[in-house]
C-alpha positions as CSV (number, residue, x, y, z in Angstrom):
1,X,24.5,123.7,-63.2
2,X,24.5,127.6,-61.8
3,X,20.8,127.3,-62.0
4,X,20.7,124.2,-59.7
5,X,23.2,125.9,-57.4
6,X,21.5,129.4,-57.3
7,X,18.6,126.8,-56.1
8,X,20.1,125.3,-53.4
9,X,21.8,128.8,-52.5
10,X,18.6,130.6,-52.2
11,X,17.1,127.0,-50.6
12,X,20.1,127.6,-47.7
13,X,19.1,131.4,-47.3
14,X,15.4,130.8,-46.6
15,X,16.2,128.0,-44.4
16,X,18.2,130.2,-42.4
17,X,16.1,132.8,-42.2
18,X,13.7,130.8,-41.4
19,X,15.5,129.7,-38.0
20,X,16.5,133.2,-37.2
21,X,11.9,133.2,-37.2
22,X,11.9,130.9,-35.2
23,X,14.4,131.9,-32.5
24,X,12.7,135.8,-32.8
25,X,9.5,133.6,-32.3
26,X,10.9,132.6,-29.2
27,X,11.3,135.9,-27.8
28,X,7.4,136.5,-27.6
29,X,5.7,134.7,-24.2
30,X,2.3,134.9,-22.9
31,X,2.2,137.1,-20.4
32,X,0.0,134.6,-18.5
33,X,2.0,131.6,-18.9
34,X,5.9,131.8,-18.7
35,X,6.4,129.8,-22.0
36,X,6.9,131.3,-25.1
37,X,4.3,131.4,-28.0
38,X,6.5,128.8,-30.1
39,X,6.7,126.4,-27.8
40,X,3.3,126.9,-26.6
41,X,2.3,125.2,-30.0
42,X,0.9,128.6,-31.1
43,X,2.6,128.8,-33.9
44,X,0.6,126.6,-37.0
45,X,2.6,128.2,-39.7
46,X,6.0,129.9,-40.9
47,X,6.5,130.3,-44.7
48,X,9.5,132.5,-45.9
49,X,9.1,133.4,-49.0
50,X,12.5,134.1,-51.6
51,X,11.8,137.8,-51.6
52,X,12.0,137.3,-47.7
53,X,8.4,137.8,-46.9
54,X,7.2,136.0,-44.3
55,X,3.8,134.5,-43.2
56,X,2.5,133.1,-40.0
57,X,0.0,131.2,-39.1
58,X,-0.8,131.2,-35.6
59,X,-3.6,130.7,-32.4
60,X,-4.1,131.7,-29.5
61,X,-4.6,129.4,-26.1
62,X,-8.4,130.9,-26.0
63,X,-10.3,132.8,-28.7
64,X,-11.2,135.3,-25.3
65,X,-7.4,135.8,-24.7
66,X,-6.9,138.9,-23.2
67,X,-3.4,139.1,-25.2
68,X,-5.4,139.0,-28.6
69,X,-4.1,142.2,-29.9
70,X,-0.7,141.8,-28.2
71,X,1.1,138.5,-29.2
72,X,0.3,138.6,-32.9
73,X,1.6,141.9,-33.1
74,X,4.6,141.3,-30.7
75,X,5.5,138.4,-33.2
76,X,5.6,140.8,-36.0
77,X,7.2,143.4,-34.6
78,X,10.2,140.8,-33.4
79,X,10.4,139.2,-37.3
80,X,10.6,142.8,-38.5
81,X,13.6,143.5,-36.4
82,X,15.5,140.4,-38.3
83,X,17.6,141.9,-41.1
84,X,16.7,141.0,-44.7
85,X,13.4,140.4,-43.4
86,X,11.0,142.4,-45.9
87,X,7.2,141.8,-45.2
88,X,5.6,140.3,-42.0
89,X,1.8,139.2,-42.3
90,X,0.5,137.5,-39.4
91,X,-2.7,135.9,-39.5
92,X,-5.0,134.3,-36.4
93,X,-7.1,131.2,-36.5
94,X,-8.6,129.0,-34.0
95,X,-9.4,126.2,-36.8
96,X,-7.8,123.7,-35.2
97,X,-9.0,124.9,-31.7
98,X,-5.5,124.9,-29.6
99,X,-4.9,122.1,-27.3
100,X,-1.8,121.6,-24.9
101,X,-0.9,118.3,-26.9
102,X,0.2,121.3,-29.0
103,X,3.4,121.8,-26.8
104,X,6.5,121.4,-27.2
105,X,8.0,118.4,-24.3
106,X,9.9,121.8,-23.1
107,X,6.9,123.2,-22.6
108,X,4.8,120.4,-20.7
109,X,7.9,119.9,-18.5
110,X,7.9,124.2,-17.6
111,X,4.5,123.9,-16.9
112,X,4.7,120.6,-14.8
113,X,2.5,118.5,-17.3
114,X,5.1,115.7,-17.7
């Protein structure tokens, strides 16, 4: 019975850790587009690990994005700052190409799609 509460325990932690991702995740916009990355649809990915690593998986809007360097690392460096959080890896793709059906209805509203 402790084992299947230690479970659920260390279930609980990750999930909140995992929101406190996301809302950091929130903090990094496009400089282009006054959105941020998350509800952009940029993010593909967010696995937190029960040592509290964390991976992303994330595009960009355009393979030529002039942010390239910028966002992924801006992500990083704003999951670092979460306490707890041990190890950041951030990795880009463009497989599947991005698309704006990837935003969030927030999003499409901001940006007068809807």
């Amino acid at each position: 019975m402790s084992t299947e509460n230690n479970t659920e325990t260390a279930s609980t932690q990750i999930e909140g850790l995992k929101e406190k991702v996301v809302q950091a995740i929130k903090l990094v916009y496009d400089p282009e587009i006054p959105v941020d990355v998350h509800d952009l649809g940029l993010i593909y990915e967010i696995t937190v690990y029960p040592v509290n690593n964390v991976y992303i998986l994330m595009t960009l809007t355009s393979p030529n994005c002039p942010s390239a360097e910028f966002i992924p690392s801006e992500v990083k460096d704003k999951i670092q700052q979460i306490q707890g959080i041990n190890n950041v890896e951030v990795e880009l793709t463009f497989d599947p190409p991005y698309s704006q059906d990837m935003m969030s209805e927030a999003a499409k509203l901001e940006l007068g799609f809807l």
